[in-house]
N, C-alpha and C positions, 0 to 999 in steps of 0.2 A: 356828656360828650359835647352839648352845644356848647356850654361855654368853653370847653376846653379849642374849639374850633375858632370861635370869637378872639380868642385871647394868641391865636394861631394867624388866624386872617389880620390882626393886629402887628402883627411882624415880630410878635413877644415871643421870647421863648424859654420852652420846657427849663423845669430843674432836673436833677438827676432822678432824686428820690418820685418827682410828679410822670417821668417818663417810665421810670420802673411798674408806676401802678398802671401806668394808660396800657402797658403791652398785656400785664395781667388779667386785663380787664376784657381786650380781646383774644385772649386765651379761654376764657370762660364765654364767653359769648355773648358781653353783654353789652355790645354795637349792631348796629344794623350791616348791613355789607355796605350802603351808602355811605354811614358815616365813618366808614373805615378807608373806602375808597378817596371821603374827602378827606383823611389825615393825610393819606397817603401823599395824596396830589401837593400839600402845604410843600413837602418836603420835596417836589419835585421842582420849585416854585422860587426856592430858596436853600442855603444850605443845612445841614445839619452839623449842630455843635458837638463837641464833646462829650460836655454834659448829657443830653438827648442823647447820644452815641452810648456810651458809657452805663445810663440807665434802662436802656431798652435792651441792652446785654445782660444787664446783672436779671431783671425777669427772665431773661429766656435762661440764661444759665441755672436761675435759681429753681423754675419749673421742668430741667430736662432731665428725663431719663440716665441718671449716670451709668458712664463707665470708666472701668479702670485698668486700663492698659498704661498703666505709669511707670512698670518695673524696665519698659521695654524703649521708652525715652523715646518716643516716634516724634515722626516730623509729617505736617499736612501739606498738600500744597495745590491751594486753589485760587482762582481771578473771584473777583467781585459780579463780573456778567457784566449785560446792561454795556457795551461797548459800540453794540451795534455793528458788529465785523463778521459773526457767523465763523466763526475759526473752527476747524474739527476740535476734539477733545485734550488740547495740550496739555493742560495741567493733568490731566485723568491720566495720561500716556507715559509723562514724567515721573509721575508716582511710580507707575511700575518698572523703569528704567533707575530708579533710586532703589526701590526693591530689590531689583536686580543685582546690583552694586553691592547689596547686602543690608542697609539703612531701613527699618522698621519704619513704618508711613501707616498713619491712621487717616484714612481720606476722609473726610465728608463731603458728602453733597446732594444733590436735588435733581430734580426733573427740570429741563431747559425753560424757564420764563421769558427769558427775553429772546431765546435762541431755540433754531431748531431742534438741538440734540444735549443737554446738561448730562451729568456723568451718570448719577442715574437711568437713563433713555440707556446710555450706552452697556451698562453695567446689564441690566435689564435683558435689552437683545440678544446677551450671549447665554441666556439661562440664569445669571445670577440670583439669587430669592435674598430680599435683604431679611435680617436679622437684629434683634436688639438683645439675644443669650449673651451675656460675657464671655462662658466660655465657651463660644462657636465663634467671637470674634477672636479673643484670647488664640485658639486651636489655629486659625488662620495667621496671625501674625507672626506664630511662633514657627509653624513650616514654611511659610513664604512671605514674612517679611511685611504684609497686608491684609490689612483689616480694612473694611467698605462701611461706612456707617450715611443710612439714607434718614437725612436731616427728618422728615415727617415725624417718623417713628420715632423719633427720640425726644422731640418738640411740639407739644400741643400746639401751641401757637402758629408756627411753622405751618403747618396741614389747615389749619384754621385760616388765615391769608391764603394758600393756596390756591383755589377758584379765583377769588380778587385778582392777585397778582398774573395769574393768565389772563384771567377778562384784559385789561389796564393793557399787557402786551409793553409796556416800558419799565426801565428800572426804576427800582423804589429803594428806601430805605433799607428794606429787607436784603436786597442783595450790598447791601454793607455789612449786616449783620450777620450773615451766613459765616464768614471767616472767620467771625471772632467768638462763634458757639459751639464748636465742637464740643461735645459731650465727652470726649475723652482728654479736652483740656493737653493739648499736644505739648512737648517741650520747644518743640520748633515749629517756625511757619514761612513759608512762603509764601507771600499773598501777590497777588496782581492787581491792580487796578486802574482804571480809567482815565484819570485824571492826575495833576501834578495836586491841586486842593486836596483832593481826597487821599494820597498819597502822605498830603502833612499831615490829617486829619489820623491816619492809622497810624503814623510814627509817632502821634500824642498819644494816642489811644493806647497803643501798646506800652508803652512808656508804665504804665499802669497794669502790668502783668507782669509773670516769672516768665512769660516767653521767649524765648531767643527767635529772633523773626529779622526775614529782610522783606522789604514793600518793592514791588520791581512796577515798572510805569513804561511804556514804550512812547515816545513824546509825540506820534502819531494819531496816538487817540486807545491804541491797544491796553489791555488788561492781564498783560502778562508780557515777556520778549518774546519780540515777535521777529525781531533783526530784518524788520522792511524799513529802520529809520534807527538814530540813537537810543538810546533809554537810560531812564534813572532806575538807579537800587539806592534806597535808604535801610538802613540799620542802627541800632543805637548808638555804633561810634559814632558813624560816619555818612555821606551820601556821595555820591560820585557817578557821573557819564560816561556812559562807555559809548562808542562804535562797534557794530560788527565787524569791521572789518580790523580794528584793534586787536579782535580774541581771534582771527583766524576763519571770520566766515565773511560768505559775500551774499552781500542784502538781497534780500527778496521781494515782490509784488506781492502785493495784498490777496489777487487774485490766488496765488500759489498757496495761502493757507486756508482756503475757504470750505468748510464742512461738507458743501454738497443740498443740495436740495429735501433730503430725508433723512430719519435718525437711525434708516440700513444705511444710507452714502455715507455717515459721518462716524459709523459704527466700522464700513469696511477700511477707510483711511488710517483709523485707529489701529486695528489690525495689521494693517500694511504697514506703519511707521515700527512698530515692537516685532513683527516680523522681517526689521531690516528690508522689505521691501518698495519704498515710500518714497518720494522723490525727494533730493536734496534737501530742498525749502523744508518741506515737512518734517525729514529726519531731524534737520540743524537745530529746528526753532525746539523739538522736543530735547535734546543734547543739552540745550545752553540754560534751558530753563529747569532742567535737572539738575546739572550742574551749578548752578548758583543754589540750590535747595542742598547739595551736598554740602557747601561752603559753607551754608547757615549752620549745618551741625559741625564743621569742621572747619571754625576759620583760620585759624594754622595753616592749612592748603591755602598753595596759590591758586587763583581761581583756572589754572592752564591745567592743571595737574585733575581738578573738580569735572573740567570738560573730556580730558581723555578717560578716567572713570565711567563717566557718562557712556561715553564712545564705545569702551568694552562691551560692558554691560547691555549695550545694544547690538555691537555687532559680533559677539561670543553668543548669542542667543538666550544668555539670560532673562535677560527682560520678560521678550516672549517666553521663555520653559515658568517664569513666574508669574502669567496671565494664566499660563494652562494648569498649575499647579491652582491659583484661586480660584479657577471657574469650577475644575471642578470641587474645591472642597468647599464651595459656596451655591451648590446648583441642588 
């Protein structure tokens, strides 16, 4: 690792096949936490390539626990984190409002690193027990449309940063990598992220999969639509800027989407959005960013037609009847 660190502090960087083995390596344990924490930091420091991108995926991919929910064509749809905006649980909340709609969604995700509540925290606090049986995720997708898969488990490596990436308390690498390792290898994705860089960075990246994927960016700093500002959606056609107030909503304060101080505050928001009960802001930002996730699977739909689906689906009580349907056949 030292000289892999030297040749880092050098401004040089990873090949694909040399990044593949570095994550292997600390999958197995064979770095200290210091010398993991200073890889870490390089990449805070500067960007990360493709290549690097591309190689530390094919390790996590290649060491996870499979599953194979592929008969059912699901779609994930999660931010990268690391935004630093404390938002409640929008992608977690969307998932189930796609569910709802009818659209099979394999989520994955984690315990909050940079944030007080990640969708696991949330999934968690309602009873959920996660699982890695196929057919107990299988059995759940197939009655409600959703399957939870909690990154750790699936991911040696993943659980092994873990502690690090708490300590650190900023984003890393790792929350790049989180979107592109689903173990169940999704057909679709809706990812969010941070940045307009890191937005190019996924639309290469993806480029390099069978994934049908749109990258959505709120030009604010947000990691998903957040409709307090414009934002960018890239996909393999095409990329294009929208305004909220173009599709029919009216922007929001930052303030208006903020978790809450604990991961019960950002757990009951969550609740209250899929219960129809939620204030505007709250409800809209879940709607629009569901809604472009339906589009990913169906882009034929005009994206008008993607949001009033959205819109059913949450205020016919699906949504919610589909949270209660997976809690319990997950608790």
């Amino acid at each position: 690792m030292k000289q892999i660190l030297y040749k880092l502090f050098e401004h040089q960087y990873l090949g694909r096949d040399e990044a593949q083995i570095i994550l292997q390596n600390i999958a197995q344990g064979k770095y200290t936490d210091a010398q993991v924490a200073s890889l870490i930091t390089v990449f805070l420091m500067r960007s990360i390539s493709v290549e690097e991108l591309c190689g530390f995926r094919d390790a996590l991919l290649e060491m996870r626990m499979p599953v194979d929910l592929s008969e059912y064509r699901p779609i994930d749809i999660v931010g990268t984190g690391g935004d630093g905006k404390n938002t409640f649980n929008i992608s977690t909340a969307a998932c189930f409002v796609v569910a709802g709609a009818g659209f099979p969604v394999a989520k994955h995700g984690n315990y909050g690193a940079t944030s007080i509540s990640g969708a696991s925290n949330v999934m968690e606090q309602q009873g959920v027990k996660f699982t890695t049986d196929n057919d107990k995720l299988k059995r759940s997708i197939e009655t409600c449309n959703m399957a939870y898969l909690h990154a750790p488990l699936f991911n040696p490596a993943l659980k092994a940063v873990a502690p690090i990436r708490k300590a650190l308390g900023v984003r890393t690498f790792f929350n790049m990598l989180g979107p592109l390792v689903n173990p169940a290898l999704p057909t679709y994705q809706l990812l969010g992220v941070y940045s307009l860089p890191l937005l190019r960075l996924y639309n290469y990246t993806f480029q390099e999969t069978n994934t049908r994927f749109a990258v959505v960016h709120s030009l604010d700093g947000y990691d998903e639509i957040s409709l307090t500002t414009e934002f960018k959606v890239a996909t393999s056609e095409h990329e294009k800027i929208y305004t909220p107030e173009s599709l029919g909503f009216e922007r929001c304060s930052e303030k208006a989407l903020e978790g809450g101080a604990t991961i019960k505050d950002a757990t009951q928001v969550f609740i209250d959005v899929l219960k129809n009960k939620a204030t505007p802001a709250q409800t809209n930002t879940v709607i629009i960013n569901a809604a472009f996730a339906i589009r990913t699977i169906c882009p034929n739909k005009e994206i008008e037609e993607c949001i009033a689906i959205s819109r059913e689906s949450l205020e016919s009580g699906k949504a919610y009847s589909t949270l209660s349907k997976f809690i319990e056949l997950n608790s």
